[in-house]
N, CA, C and O atoms as a Tinker XYZ file with bonds, in Angstrom:
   380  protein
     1  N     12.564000   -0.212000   62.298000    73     2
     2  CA    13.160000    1.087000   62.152000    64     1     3
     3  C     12.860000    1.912000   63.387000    63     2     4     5
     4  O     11.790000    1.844000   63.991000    81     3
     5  N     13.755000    2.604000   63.685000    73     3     6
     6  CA    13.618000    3.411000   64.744000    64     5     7
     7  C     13.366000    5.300000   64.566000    63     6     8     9
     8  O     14.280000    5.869000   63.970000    81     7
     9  N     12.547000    5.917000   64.911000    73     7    10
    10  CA    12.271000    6.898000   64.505000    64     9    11
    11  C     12.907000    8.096000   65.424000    63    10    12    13
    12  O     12.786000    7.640000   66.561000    81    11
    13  N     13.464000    9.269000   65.529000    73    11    14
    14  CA    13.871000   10.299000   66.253000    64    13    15
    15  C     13.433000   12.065000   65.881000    63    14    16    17
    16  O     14.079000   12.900000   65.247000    81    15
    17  N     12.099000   12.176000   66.559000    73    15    18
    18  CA    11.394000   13.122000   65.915000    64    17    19
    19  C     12.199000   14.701000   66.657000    63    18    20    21
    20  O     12.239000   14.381000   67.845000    81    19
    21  N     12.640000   15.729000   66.594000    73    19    22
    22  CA    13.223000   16.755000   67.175000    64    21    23
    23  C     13.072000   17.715000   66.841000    63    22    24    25
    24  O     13.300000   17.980000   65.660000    81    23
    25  N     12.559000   18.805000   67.838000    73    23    26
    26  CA    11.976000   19.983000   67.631000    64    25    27
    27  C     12.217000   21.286000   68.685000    63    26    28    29
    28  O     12.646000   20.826000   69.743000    81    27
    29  N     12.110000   22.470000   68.740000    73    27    30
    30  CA    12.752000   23.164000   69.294000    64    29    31
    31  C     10.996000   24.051000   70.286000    63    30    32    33
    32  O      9.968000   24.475000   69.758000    81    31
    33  N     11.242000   24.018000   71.235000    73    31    34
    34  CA     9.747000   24.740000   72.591000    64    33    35
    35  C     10.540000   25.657000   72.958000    63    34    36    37
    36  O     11.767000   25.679000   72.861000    81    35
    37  N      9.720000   26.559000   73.458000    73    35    38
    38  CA     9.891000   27.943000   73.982000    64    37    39
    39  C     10.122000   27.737000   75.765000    63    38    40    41
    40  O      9.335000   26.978000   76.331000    81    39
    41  N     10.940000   28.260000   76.390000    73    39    42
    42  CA    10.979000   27.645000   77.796000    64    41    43
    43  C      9.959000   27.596000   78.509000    63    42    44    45
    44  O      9.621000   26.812000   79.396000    81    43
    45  N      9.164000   29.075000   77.782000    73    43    46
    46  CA     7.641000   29.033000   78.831000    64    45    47
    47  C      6.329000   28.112000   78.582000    63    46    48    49
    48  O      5.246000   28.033000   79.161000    81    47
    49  N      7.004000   27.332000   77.267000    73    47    50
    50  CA     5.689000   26.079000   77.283000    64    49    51
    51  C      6.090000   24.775000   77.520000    63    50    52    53
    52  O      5.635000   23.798000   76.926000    81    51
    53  N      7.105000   24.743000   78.553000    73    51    54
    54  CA     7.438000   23.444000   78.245000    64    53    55
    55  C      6.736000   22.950000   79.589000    63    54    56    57
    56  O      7.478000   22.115000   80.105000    81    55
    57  N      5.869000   23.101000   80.163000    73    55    58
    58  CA     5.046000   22.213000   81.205000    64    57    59
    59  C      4.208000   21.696000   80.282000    63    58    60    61
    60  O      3.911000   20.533000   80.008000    81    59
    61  N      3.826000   22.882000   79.786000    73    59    62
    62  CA     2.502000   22.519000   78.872000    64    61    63
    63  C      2.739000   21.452000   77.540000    63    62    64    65
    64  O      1.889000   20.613000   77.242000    81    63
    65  N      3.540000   21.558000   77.075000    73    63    66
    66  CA     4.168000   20.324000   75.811000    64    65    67
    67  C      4.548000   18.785000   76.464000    63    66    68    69
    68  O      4.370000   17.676000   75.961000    81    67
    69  N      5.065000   19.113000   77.612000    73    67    70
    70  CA     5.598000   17.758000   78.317000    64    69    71
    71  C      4.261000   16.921000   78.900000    63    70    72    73
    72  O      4.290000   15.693000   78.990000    81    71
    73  N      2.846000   17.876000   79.365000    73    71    74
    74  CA     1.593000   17.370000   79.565000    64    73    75
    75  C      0.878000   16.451000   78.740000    63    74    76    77
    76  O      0.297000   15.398000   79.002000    81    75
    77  N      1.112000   17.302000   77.331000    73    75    78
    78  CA     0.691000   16.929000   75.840000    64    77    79
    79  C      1.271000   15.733000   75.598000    63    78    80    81
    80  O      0.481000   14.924000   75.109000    81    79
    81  N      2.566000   15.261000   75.795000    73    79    82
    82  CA     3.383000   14.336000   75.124000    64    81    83
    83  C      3.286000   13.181000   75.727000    63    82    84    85
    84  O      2.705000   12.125000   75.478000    81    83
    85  N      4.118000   13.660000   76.765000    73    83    86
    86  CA     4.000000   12.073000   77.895000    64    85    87
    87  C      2.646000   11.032000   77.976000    63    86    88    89
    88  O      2.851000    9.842000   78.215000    81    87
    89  N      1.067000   11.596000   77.740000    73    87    90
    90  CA     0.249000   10.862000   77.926000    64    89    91
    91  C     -0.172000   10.474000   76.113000    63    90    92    93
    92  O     -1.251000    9.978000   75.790000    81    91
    93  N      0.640000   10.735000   75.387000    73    91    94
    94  CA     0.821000   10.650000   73.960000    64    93    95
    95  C      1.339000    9.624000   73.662000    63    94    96    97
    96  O      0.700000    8.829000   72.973000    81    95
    97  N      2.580000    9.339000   74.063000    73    95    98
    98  CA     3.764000    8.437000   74.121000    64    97    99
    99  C      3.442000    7.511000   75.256000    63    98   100   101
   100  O      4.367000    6.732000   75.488000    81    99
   101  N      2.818000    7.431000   75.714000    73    99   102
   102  CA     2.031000    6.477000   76.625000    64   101   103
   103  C      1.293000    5.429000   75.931000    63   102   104   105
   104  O      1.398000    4.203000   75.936000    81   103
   105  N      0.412000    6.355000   75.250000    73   103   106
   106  CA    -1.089000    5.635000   73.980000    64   105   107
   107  C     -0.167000    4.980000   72.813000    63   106   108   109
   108  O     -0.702000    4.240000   71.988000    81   107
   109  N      1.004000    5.215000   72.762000    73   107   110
   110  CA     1.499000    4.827000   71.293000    64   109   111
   111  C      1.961000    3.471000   71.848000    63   110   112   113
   112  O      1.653000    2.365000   71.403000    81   111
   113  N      2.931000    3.810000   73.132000    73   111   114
   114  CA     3.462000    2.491000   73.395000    64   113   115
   115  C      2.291000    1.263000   73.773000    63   114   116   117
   116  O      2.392000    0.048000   73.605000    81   115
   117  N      1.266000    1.982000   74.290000    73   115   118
   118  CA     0.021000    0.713000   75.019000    64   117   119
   119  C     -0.143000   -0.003000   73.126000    63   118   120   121
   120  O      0.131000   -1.169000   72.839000    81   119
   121  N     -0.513000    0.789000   72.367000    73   119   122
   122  CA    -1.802000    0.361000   71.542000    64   121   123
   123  C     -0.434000    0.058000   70.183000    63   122   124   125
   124  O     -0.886000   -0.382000   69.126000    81   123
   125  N      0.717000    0.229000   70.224000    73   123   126
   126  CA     1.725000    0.025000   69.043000    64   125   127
   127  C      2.809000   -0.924000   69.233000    63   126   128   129
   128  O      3.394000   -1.660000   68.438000    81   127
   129  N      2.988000   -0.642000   71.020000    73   127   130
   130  CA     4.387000   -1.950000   71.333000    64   129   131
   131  C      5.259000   -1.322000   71.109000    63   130   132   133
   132  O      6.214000   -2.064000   70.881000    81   131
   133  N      5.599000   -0.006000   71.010000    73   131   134
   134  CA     6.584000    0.787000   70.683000    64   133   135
   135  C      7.436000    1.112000   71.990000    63   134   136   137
   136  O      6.736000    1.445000   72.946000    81   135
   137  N      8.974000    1.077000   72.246000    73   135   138
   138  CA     9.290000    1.763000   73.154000    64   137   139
   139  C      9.389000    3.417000   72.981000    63   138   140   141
   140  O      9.933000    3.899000   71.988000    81   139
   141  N      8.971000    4.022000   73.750000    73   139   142
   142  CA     8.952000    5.407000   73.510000    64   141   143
   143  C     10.208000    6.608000   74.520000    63   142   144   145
   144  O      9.912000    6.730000   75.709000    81   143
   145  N     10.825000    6.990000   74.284000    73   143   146
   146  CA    11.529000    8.451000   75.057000    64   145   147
   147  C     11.302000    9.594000   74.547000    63   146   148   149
   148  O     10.871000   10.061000   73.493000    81   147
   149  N     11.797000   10.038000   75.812000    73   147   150
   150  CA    11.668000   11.905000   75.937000    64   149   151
   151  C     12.659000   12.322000   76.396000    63   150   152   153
   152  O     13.231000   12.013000   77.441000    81   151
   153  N     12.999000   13.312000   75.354000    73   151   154
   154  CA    14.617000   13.827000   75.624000    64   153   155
   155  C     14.526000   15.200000   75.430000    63   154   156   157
   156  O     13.663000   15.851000   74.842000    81   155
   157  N     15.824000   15.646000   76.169000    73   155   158
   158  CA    16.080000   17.551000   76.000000    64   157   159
   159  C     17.498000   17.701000   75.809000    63   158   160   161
   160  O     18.314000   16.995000   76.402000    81   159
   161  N     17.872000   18.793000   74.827000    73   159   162
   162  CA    19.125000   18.922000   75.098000    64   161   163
   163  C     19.146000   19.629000   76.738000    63   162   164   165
   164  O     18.105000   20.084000   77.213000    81   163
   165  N     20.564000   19.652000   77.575000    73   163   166
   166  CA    20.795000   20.375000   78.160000    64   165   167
   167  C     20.549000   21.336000   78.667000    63   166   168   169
   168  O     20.072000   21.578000   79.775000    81   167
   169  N     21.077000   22.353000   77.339000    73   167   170
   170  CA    21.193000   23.480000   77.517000    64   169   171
   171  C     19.826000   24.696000   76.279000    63   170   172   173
   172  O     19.608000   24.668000   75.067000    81   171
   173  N     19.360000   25.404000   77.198000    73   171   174
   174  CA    18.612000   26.235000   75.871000    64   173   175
   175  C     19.094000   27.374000   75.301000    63   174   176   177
   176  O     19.508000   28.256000   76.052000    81   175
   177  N     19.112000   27.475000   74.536000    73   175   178
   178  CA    19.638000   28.726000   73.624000    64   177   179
   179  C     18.581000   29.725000   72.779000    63   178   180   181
   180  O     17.913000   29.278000   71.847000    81   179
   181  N     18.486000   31.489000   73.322000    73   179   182
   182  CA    17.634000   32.225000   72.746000    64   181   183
   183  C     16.123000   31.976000   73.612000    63   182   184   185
   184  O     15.125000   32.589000   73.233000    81   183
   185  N     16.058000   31.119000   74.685000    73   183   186
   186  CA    14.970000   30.835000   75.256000    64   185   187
   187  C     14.570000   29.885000   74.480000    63   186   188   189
   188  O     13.354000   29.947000   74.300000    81   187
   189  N     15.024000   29.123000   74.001000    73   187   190
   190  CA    14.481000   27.759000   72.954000    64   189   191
   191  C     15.138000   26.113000   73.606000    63   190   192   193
   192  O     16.309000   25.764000   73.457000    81   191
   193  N     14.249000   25.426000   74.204000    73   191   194
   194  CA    15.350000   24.105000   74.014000    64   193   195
   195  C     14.851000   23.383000   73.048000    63   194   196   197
   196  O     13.852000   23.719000   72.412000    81   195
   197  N     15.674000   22.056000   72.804000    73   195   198
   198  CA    15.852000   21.341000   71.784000    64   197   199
   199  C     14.941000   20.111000   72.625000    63   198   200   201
   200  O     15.340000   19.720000   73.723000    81   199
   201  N     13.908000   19.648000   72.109000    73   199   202
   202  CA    13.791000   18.091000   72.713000    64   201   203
   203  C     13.358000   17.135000   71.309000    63   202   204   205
   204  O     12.800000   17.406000   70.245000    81   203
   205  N     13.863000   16.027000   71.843000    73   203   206
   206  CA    13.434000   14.751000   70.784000    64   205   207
   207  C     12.596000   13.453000   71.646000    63   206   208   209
   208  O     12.848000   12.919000   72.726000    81   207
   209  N     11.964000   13.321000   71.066000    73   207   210
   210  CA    10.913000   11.902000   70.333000    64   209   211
   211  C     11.637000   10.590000   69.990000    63   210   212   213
   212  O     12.379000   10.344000   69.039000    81   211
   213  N     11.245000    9.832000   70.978000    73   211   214
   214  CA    12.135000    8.725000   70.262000    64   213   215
   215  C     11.644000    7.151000   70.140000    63   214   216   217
   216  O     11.497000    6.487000   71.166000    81   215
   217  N     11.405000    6.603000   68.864000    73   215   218
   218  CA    10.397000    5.525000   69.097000    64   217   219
   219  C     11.195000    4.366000   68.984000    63   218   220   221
   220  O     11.961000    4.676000   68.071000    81   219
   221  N     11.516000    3.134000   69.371000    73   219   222
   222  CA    12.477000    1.964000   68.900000    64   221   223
   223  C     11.464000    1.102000   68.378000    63   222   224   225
   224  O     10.358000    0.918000   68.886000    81   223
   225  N     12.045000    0.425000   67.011000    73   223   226
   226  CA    11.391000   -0.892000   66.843000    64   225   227
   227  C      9.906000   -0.691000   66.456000    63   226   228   229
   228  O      8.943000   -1.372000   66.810000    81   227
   229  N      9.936000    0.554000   65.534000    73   227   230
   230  CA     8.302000    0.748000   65.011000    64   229   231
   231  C      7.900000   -0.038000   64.147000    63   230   232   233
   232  O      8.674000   -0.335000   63.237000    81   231
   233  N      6.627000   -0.574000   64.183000    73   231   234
   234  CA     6.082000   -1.595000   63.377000    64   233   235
   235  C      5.084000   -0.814000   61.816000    63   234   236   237
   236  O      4.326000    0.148000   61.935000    81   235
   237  N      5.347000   -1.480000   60.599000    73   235   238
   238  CA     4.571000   -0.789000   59.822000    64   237   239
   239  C      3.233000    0.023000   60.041000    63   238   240   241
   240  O      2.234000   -0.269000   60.699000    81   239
   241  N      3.541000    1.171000   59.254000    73   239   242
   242  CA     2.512000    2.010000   59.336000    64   241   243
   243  C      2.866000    3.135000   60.756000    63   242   244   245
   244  O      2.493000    4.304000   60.862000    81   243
   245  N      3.534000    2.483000   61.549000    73   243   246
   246  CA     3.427000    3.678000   62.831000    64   245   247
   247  C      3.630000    5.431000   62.284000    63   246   248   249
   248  O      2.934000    6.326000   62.763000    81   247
   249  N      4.525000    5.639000   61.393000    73   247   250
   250  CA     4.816000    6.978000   61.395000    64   249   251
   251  C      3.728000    7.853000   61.147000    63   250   252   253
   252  O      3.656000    9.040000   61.468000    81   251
   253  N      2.395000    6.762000   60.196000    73   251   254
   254  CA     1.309000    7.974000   60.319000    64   253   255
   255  C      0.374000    7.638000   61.380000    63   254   256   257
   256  O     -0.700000    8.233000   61.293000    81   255
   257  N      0.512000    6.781000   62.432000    73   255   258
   258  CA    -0.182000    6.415000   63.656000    64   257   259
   259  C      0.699000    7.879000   64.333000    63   258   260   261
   260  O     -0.059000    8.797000   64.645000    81   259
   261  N      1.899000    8.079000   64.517000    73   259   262
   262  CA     2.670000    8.570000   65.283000    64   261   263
   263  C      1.700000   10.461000   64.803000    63   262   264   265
   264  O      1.206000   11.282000   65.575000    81   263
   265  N      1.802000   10.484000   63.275000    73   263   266
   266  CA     1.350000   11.853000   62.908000    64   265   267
   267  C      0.045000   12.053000   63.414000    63   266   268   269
   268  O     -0.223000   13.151000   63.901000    81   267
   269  N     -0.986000   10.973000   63.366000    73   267   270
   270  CA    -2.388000   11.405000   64.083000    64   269   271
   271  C     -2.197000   11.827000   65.482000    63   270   272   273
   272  O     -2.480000   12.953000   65.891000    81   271
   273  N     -1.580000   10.637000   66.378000    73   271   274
   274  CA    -1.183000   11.179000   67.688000    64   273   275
   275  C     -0.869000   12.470000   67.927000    63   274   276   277
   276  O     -1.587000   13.151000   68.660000    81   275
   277  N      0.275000   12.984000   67.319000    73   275   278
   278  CA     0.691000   14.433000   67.144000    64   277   279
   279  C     -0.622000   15.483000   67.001000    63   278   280   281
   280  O     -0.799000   16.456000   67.733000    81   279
   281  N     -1.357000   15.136000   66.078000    73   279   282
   282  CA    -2.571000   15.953000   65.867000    64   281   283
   283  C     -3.297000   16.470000   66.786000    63   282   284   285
   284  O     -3.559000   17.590000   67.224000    81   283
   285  N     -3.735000   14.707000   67.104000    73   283   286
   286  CA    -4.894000   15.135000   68.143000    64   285   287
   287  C     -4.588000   15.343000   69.697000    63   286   288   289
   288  O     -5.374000   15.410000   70.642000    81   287
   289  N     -3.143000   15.427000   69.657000    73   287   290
   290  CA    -2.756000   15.757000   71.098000    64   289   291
   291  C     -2.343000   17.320000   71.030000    63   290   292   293
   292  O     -2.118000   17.851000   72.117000    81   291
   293  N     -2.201000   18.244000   69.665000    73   291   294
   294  CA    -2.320000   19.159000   69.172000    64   293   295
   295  C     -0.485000   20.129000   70.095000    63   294   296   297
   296  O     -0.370000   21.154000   70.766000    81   295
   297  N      0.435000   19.195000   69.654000    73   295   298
   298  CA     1.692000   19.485000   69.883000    64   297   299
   299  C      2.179000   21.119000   69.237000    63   298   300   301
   300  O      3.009000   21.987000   69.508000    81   299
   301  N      1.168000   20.899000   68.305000    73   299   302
   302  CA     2.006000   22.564000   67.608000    64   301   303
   303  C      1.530000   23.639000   67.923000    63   302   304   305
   304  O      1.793000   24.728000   67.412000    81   303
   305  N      0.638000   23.368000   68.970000    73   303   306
   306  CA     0.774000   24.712000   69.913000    64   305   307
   307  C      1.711000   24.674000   70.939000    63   306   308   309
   308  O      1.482000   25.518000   71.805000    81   307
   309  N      2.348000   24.222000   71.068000    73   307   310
   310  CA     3.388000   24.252000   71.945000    64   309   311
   311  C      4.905000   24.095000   71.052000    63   310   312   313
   312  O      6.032000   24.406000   71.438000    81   311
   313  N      4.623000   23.698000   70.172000    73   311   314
   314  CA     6.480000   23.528000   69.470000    64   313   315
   315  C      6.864000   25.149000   68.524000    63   314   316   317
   316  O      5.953000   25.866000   68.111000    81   315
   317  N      8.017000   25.409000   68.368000    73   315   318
   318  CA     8.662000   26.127000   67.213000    64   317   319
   319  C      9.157000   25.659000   66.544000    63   318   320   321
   320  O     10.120000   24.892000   66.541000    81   319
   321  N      8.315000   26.223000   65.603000    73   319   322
   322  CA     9.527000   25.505000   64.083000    64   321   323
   323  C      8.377000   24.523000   63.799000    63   322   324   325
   324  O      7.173000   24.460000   64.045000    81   323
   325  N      9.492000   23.644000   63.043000    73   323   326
   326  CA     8.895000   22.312000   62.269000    64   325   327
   327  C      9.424000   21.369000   63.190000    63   326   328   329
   328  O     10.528000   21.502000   63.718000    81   327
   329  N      8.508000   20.241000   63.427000    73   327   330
   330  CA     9.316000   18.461000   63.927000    64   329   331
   331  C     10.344000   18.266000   62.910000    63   330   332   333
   332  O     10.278000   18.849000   61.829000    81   331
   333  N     11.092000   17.637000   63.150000    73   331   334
   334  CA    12.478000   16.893000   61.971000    64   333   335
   335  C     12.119000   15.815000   62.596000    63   334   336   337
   336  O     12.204000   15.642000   63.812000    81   335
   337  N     11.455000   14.591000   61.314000    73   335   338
   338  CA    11.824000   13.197000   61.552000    64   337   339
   339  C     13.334000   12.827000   60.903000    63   338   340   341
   340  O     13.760000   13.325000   59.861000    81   339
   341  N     13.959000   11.977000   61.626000    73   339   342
   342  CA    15.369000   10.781000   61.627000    64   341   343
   343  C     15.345000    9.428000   61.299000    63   342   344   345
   344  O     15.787000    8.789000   62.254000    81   343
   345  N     15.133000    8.954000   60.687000    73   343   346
   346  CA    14.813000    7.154000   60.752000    64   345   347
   347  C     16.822000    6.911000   60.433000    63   346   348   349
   348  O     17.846000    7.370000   59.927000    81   347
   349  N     16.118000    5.691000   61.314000    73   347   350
   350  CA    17.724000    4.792000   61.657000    64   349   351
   351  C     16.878000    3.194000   61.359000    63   350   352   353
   352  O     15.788000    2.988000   61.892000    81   351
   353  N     17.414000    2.344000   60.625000    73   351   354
   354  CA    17.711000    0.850000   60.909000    64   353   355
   355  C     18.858000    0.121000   61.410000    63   354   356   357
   356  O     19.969000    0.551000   61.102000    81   355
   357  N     18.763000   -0.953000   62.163000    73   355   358
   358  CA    19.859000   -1.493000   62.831000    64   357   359
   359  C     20.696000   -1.907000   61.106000    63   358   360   361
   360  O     20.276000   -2.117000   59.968000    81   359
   361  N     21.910000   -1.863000   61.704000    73   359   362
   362  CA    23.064000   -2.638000   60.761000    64   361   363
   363  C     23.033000   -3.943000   61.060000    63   362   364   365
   364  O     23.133000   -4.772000   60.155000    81   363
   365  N     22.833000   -4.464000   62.877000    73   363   366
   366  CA    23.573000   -6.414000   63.375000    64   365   367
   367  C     22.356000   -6.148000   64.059000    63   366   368   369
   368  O     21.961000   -5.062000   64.483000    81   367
   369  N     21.840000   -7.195000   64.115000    73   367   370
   370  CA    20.520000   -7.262000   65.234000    64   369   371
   371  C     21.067000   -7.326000   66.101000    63   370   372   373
   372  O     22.129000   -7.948000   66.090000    81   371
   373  N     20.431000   -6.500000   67.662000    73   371   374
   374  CA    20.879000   -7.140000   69.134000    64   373   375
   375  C     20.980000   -8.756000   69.468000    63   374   376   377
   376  O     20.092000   -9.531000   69.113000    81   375
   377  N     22.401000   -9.269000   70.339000    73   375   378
   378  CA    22.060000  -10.608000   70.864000    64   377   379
   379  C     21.541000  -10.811000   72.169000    63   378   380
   380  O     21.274000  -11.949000   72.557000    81   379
């Protein structure tokens, strides 16, 4: 299953969230095998952008590996709002 976590930062923390994350999503992929991205919308709106989390091919149990990570890398000082998790499974496996 593939996970797509998305949440909305304030423009003036986004050095500081992208610091937090990237060496986050680093530890998940070393120690889980997970491929990991980092995404933004475009455009921000109200001084808010949109970025998502994106894990492929998570192996049982990751989503509360993924929630400790979140913790102790202490993301919600830097996010607004709530995270929205997405789960997707493939329909055809890749050939």
């Amino acid at each position: 299953m593939d996970l797509y976590i998305y949440y909305q930062v304030k423009d003036a923390d986004t050095a500081s969230l992208r610091a937090a994350v990237v060496p986050m999503q680093a530890e998940l992929a070393r120690s889980h095998g997970v491929a990991c991205q980092l995404k933004r919308r475009p455009e921000a709106r109200d001084g808010l952008q949109t970025w998502m989390e994106v894990y492929a091919a998570t192996p049982a149990g990751f989503a509360a590996a993924l929630d400790n990570a979140v913790e102790r890398a202490g993301l919600s000082a830097w996010t607004s709002g709530a995270r929205h998790t997405e789960v997707f499974t493939d329909l055809e496996p890749c050939v």
